[in-house]
C-alpha positions in Angstrom: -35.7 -5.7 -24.1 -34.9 -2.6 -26.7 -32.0 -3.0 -28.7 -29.7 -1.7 -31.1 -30.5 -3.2 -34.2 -28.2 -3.5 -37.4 -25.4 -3.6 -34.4 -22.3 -6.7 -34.0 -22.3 -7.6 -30.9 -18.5 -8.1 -29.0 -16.9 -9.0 -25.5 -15.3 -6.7 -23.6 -11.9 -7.5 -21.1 -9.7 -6.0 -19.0 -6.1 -6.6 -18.7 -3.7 -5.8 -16.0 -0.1 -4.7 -16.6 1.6 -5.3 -12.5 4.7 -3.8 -12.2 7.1 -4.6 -9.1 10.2 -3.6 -7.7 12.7 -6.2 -5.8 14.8 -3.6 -4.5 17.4 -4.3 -7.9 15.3 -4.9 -10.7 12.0 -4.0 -12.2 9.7 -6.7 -12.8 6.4 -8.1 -14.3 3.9 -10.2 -13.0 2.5 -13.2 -15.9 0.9 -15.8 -15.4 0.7 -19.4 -17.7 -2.6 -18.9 -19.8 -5.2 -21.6 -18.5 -6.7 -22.0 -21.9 -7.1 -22.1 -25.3 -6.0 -20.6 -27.5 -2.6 -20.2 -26.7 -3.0 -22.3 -23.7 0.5 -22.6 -21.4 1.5 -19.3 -22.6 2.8 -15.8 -20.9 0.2 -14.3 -20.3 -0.9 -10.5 -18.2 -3.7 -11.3 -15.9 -7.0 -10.7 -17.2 -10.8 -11.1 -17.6 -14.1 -10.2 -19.3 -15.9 -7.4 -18.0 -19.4 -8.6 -16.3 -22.8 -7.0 -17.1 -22.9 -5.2 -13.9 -19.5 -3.8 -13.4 -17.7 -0.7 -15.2 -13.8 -1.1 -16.2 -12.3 0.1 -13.2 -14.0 -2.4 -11.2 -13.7 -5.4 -13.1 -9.8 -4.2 -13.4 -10.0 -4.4 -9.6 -11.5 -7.2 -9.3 -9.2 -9.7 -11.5 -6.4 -7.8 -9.5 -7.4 -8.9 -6.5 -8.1 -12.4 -7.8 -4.9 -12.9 -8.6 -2.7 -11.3 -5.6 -5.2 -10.6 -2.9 -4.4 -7.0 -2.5 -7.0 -3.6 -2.9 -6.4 -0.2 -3.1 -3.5 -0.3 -5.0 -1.9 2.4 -7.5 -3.9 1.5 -10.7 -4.3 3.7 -13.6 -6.4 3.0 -16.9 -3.6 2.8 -19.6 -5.2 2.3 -23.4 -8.4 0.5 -25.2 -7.2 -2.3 -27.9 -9.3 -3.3 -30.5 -7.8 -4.3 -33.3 -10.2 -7.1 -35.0 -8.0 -9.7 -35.5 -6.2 -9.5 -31.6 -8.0 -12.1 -30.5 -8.4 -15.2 -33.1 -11.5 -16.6 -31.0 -14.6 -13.2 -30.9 -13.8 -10.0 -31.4 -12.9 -8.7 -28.0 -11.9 -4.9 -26.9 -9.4 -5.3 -23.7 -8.9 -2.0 -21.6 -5.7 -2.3 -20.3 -4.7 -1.1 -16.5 -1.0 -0.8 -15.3 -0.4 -1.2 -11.3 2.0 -0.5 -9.3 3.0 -2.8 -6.5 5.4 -3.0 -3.3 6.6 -7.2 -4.2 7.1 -7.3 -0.1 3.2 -7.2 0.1 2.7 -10.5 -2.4 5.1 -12.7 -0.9 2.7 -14.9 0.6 -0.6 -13.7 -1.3 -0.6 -14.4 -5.1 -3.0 -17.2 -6.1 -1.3 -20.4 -7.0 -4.5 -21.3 -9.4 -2.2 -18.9 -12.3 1.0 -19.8 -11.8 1.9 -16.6 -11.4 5.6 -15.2 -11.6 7.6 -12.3 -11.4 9.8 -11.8 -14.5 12.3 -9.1 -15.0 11.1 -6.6 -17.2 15.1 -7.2 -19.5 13.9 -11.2 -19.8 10.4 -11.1 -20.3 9.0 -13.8 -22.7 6.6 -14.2 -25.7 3.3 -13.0 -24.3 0.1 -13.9 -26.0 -1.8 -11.4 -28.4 -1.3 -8.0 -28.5 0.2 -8.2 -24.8 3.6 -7.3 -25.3 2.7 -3.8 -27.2 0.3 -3.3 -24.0 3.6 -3.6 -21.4 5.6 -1.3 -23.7 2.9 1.4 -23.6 2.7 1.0 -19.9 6.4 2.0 -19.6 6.4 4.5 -22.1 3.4 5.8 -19.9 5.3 5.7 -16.6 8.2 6.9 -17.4 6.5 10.3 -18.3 4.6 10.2 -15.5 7.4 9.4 -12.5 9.0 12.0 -14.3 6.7 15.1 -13.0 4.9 12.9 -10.3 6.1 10.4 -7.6 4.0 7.7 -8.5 7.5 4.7 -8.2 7.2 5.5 -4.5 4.2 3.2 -4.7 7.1 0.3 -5.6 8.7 0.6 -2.3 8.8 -0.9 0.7 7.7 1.2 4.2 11.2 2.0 4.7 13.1 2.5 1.7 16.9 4.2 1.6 18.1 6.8 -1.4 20.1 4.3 -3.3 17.3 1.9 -3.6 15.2 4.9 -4.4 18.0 5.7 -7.0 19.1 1.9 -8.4 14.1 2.0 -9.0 14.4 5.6 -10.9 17.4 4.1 -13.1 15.5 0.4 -13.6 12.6 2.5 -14.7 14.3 4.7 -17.0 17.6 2.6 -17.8 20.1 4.6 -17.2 22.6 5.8 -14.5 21.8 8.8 -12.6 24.3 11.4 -10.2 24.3 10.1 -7.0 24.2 13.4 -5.9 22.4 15.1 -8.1 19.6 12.5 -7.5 19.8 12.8 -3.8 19.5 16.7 -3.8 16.6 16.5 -6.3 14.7 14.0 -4.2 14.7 15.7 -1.0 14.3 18.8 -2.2 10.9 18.1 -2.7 9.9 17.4 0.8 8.4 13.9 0.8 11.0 12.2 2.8 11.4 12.0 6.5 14.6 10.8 7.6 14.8 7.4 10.2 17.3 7.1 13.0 18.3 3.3 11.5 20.0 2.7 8.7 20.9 -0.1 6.3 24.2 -2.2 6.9 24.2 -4.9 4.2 24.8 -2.5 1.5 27.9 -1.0 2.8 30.2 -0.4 5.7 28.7 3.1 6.6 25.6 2.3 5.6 22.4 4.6 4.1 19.7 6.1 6.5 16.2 4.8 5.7 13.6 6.9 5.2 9.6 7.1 5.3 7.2 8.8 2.7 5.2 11.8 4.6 2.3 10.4 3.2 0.6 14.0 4.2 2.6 15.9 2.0 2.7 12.9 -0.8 -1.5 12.7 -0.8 -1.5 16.8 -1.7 1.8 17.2 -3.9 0.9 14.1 -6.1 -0.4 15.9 -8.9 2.2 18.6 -8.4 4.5 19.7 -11.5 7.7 17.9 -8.6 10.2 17.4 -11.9 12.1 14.1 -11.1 13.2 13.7 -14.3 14.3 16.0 -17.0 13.3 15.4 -20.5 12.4 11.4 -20.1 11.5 10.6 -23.8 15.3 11.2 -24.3 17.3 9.8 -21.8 18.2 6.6 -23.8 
C-alpha cells in the first residue's frame, strides 16, 4: 500500500448536535459518556468515522443509532481540531446539528446511552470542546431560521401560530408581536389552515395548521425574512 510518508497519523469523529422542540422549550439531546475518559459525563452523540464512509454518512449513521430516525434535517456545522481537545489521540470531530420533531422519539431513542432531553437554559458540563460546538450550532440557526424556515422541521404535523411563535422566541430568546409575527408568517404562503383547532390553550382556541410541503420543498432556500437583524435581538 502507498503512503504518505513523513505524515502523523489521526482519527477522525463525528458529532451530532440534536435539537428538539416540546412545544414550550427548546431542547438538547445528551447522552451519559460510556467511557473513558470522562466516563458518566454529558456527552453529544458521537463516533469515529469508518474507512469506508464520508462525514455525512457516518453523521447519519450514529443518528440513527441513537434515535432510530433517517432523513432528518441535518446540516454539517464546523471541523474542530484543536490538538489538545481530546486528551486520549488527536482526533478531528466534524460536527452536525439536527433538527428534530420530539413527538417522533417518544418511543425510539436507544436506551444503551441514556439518552435525555435537556433544556437548552439547564444544560450541564459537557465533555471536551462540546459545549463551544452547541453554542456554534445556535449561533448558526439562528441566522439561518432567520431567512429560511428550517424550525418548521421542530414541529409536530399539526402545529398552531402560538406554538410556532412561543419555537421562534425559544430559538432567539426573546418576545415577539403576536401580530406582527402572525402577519409575517403567513404572508409567506407555507401554511394551510385546518378546520380544528386547539382547546387546551385557551377558551377560543387557535386553528392548527399544516406545512404545504409543495411550496416549503421550492421556497426553502428562498430570501422568506422571518427575522430581522438576528445577531441583535438580545
Amino acid at each position: 500500500m502507498i503512503r504518505y510518508s513523513g505524515q502523523s497519523r489521526m482519527l477522525v469523529a463525528v458529532d451530532c448536535i440534536i435539537f428538539g422542540f416540546d412545544g414550550e422549550e427548546l431542547k438538547l439531546l445528551l447522552i451519559k459518556r460510556g467511557f473513558e475518559p470522562q466516563k458518566n459525563k454529558w456527552s453529544l452523540m458521537g463516533g469515529f468515522v469508518q474507512a469506508d464512509e464520508s462525514f455525512e454518512t457516518a453523521a447519519e449513521r450514529v443518528l440513527h443509532k441513537l434515535t432510530g430516525l433517517e432523513g432528518v434535517y441535518m446540516e454539517q456545522l464546523f471541523a474542530f481540531g484543536e490538538p489538545s481537545r481530546d486528551p486520549v489521540e488527536r482526533t478531528v470531530s466534524i460536527a452536525y446539528f439536527a433538527l428534530i420533531d420530539i413527538n417522533q422519539l417518544k418511543l425510539q431513542i436507544s436506551d444503551d446511552y441514556h439518552a435525555e432531553w435537556i433544556s437548552l437554559d439547564k444544560l450541564p458540563d459537557l465533555v471536551f470542546d462540546h459545549t463551544d460546538m452547541v453554542k456554534m450550532a445556535q449561533e448558526k440557526i439562528r441566522y439561518k431560521a432567520a431567512i429560511h424556515p428550517i424550525l418548521f422541521e421542530l414541529l409536530p404535523l399539526k402545529f398552531t401560530i402560538p406554538q410556532l411563535q412561543l419555537l421562534y422566541e425559544a430559538v432567539y430568546d426573546v418576545t415577539f408581536d403576536k401580530r406582527n409575527f402572525s402577519r409575517k408568517v403567513l404572508s409567506t404562503g407555507l401554511l394551510i389552515k385546518q378546520k380544528d383547532k386547539d382547546r387546551l390553550s385557551s377558551k377560543r382556541g387557535a386553528f392548527y395548521f399544516k406545512l404545504d410541503k409543495r411550496k416549503y420543498n421550492a421556497k426553502f432556500n428562498a430570501f422568506l425574512n422571518f427575522v430581522t437583524d438576528p445577531g441583535n435581538l438580545r
